[in-house]
Short mmCIF file of the C-alpha atoms (twelve columns), coordinates in Angstrom:
data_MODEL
# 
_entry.id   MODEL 
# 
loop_
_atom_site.group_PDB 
_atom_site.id 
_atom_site.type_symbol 
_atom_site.label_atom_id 
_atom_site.label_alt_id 
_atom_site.label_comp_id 
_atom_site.label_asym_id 
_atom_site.label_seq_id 
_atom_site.Cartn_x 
_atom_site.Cartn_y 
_atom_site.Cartn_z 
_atom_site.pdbx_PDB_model_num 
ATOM 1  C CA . UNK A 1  8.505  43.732 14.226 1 
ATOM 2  C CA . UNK A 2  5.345  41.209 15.218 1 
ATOM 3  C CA . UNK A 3  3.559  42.436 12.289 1 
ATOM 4  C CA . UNK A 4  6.884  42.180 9.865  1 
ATOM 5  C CA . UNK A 5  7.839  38.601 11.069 1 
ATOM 6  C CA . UNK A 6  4.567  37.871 10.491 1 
ATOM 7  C CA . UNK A 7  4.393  38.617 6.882  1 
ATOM 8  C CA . UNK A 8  8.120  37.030 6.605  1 
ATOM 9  C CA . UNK A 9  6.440  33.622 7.461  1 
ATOM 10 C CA . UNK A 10 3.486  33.905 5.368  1 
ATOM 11 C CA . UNK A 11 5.349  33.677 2.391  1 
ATOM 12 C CA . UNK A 12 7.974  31.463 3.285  1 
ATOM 13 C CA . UNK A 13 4.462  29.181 4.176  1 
ATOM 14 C CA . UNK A 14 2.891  29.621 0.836  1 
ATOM 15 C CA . UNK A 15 6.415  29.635 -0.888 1 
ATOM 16 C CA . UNK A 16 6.476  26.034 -0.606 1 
ATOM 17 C CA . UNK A 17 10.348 26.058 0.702  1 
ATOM 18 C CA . UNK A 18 8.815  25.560 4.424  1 
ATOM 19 C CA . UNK A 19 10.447 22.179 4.000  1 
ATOM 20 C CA . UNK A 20 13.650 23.789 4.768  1 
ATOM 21 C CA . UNK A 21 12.435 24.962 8.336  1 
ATOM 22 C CA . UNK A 22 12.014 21.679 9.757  1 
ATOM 23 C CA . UNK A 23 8.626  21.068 7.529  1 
ATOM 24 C CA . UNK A 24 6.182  22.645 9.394  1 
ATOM 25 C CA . UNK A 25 4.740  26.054 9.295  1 
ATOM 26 C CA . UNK A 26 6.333  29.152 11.125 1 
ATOM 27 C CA . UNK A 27 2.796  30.728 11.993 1 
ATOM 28 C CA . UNK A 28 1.964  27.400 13.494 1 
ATOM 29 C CA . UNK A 29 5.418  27.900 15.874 1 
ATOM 30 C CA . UNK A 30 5.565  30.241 18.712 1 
ATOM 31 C CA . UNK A 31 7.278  33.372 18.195 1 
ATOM 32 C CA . UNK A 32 10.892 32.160 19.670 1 
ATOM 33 C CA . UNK A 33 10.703 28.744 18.017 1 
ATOM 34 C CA . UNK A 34 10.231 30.483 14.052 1 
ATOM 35 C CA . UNK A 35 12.293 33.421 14.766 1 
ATOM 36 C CA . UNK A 36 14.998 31.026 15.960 1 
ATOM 37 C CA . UNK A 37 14.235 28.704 12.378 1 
ATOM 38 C CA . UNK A 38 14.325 31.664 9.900  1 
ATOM 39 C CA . UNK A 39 17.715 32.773 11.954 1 
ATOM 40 C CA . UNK A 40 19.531 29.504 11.462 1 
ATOM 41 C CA . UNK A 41 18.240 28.985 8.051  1 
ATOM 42 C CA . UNK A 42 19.128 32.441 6.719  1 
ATOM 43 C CA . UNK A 43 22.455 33.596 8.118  1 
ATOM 44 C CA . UNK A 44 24.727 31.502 7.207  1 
ATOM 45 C CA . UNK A 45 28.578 31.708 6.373  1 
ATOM 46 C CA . UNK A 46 31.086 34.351 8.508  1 
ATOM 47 C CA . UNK A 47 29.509 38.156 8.256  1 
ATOM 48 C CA . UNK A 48 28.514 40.998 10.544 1 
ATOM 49 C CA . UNK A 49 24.469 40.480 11.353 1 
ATOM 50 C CA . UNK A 50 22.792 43.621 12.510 1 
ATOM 51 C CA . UNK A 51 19.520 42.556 14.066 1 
ATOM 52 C CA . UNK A 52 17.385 45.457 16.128 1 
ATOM 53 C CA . UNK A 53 15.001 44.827 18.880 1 
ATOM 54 C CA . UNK A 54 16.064 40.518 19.185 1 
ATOM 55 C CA . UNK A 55 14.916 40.788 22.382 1 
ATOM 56 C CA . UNK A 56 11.268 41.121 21.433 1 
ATOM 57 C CA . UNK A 57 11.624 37.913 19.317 1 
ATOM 58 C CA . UNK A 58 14.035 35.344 21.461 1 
ATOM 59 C CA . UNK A 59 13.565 35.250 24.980 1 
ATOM 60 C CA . UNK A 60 16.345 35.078 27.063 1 
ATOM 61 C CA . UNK A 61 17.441 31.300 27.337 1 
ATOM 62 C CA . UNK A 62 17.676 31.480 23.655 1 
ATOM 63 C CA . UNK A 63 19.381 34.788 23.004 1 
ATOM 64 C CA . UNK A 64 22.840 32.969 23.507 1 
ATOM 65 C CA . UNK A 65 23.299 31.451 20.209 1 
# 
């Protein structure tokens, strides 16, 4: 997932829309704080979100959304 998450944030970085995650990189973040960005920039709107292994990205304080 590291390695996936990773790549994720490259190209929202060199996409130019970083802007819309607070204006600052997400490979500049810690692994909670851009995980938690892309997650409250992306789902948005009432739906069913099927997300495997978010315990390797949030730790636990943050896991309670």
């Amino acid at each position: 997932m590291a390695e996936n998450f990773y790549n994720l944030a490259t190209n929202i970085d060199e996409s130019g829309v970083v802007k819309s995650y607070c204006g600052w990189s997400l490979r500049k973040r810690s692994q909670e704080e851009s995980f938690f960005a892309v997650f409250m920039n992306r789902f948005r709107g009432n739906g069913p979100y099927i997300l495997d292994e978010l315990e390797a990205a949030l730790s636990s304080n943050e896991k309670i959304l």
